[in-house]
C-alpha positions, -999 to 999 in steps of 0.1 A, spaced: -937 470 -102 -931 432 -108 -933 410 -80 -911 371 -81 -909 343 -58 -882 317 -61 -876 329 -96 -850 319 -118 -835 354 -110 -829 340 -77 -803 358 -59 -798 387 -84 -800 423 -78 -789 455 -96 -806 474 -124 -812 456 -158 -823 482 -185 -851 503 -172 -857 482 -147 -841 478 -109 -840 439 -94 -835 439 -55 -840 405 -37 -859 412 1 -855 380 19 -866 350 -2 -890 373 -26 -876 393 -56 -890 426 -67 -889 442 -98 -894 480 -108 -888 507 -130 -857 527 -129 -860 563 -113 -855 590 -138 -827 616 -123 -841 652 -122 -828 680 -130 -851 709 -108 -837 711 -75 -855 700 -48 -881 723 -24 -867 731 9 -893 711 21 -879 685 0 -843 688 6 -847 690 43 -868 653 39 -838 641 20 -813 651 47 -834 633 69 -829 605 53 -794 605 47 -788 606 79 -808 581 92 -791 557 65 -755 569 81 -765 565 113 -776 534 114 -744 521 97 -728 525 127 -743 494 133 -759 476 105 -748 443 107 -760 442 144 -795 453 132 -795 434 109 -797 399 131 -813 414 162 -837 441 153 -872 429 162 -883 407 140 -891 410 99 -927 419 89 -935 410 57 -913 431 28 -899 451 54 -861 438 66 -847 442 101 -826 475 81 -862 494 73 -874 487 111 -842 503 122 -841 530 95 -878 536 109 -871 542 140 -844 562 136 -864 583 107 -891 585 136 -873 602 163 -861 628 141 -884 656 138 -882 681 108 -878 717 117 -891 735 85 -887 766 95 -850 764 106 -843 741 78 -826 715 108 -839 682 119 -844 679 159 -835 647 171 -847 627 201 -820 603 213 -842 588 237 -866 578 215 -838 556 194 -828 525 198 -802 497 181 -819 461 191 -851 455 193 -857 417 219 -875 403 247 -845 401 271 -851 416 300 -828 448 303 -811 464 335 -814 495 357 -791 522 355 -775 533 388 -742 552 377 -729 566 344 -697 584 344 -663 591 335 -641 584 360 -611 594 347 -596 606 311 -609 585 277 -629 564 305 -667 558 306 -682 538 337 -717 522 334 -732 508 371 -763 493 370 -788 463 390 -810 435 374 -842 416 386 -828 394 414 -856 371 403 -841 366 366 -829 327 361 -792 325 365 -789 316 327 -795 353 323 -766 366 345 -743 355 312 -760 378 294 -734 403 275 -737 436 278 -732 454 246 -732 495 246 -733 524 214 -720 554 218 -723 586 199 -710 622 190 -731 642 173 -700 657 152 -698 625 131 -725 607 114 -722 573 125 -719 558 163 -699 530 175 -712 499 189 -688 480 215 -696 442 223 -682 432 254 -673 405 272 -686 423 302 -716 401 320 -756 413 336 -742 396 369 -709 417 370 -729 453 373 -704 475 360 -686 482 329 -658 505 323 -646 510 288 -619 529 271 -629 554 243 -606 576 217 -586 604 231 -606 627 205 -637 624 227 -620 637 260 -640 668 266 -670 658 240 -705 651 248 -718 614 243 -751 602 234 -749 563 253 -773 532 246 -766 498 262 -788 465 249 -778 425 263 -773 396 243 -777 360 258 -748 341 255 -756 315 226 -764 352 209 -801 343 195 -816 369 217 -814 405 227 -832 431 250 -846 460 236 -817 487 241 -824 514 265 -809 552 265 -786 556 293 -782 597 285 -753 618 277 -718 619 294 -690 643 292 -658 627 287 -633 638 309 
């Protein structure tokens, strides 16, 4: 594996030959091409794969978001590997099954130093309706009552959650958002994180638990 910084190649990627360029922040690395294989893979194997597959879809749900405010980079690895990670993680390989066990709690989709909020409520109040209460540190500056609350949401029927940033406020203590008709009567998986207002930091999201949509 080849190894450039602030090459010529500067801002390439792809594969060249037998030889795959990929650019990771501002260093460029270089290595050969994986041969495709033609033996199927072990269940072992195969299972490991899904694993990752899914990982990889799940965190699209909110890539661009992780992008910017997971935790911070450390060394080669991006903010996209520290999600990935975690993700990877929490999901536990059941060999003998041949299904991966997930643990929701142990997830997250921001990684920050913002303080986050207590959960006092989460329910749905009425059809398509989700309704997050909640208290904060009285003793928090007022500069963090403008903090946005920003919640993900998941059905584990598709691969990917959703992530919705709102306009909501810490200070205002509730949230009540409006989801698609074809999760009345499903089972939700629901994160919520914070983002301060001039959006340069986040808190650490937190799992709120599951709801069933009415």
């Amino acid at each position: 594996m080849g190894k450039l910084n602030n090459a010529l190649l500067s801002g390439t990627s792809g594969v060249v030959g037998p030889v795959v360029i990929l650019k990771l922040g501002d260093t460029e690395i270089i290595r050969k091409r994986p041969k495709k294989s033609n033996i199927p893979p072990s269940p072992k194997k195969a299972l490991t794969n899904l694993r990752m597959r899914s990982a990889s879809r799940f965190v699209a749900g909110y890539l661009s978001f992780a992008n910017t405010y997971f935790g911070e980079r450390i060394g080669l690895s991006s903010r996209y590997n520290l999600a990935i990670k975690t993700i990877l993680d929490a999901t536990r390989l059941d060999y003998e099954n041949q299904t991966l066990i997930k643990d929701f709690s142990a997830m997250a989709f921001a990684i920050g130093r913002l303080e986050t909020i207590t959960l006092t409520s989460l329910i749905s109040p009425s059809p398509s309706k989700i309704k997050i209460d909640w208290h904060s540190n009285p003793l928090l500056s007022a500069a963090r009552d403008k903090d946005q609350i920003i919640i993900l949401f998941y059905c584990e029927e598709e691969e990917s959650p959703h992530l919705l940033w709102s306009t909501t406020t810490r200070a205002d203590k509730t949230i009540t958002f409006t989801i698609l008709e074809k999760y009345q009567s499903k089972t939700l998986h629901i994160w919520l994180s914070l983002c301060s207002q001039d959006h340069k930091s986040v808190a650490t999201s937190q799992y709120l638990g599951t709801i069933s949509v009415t």
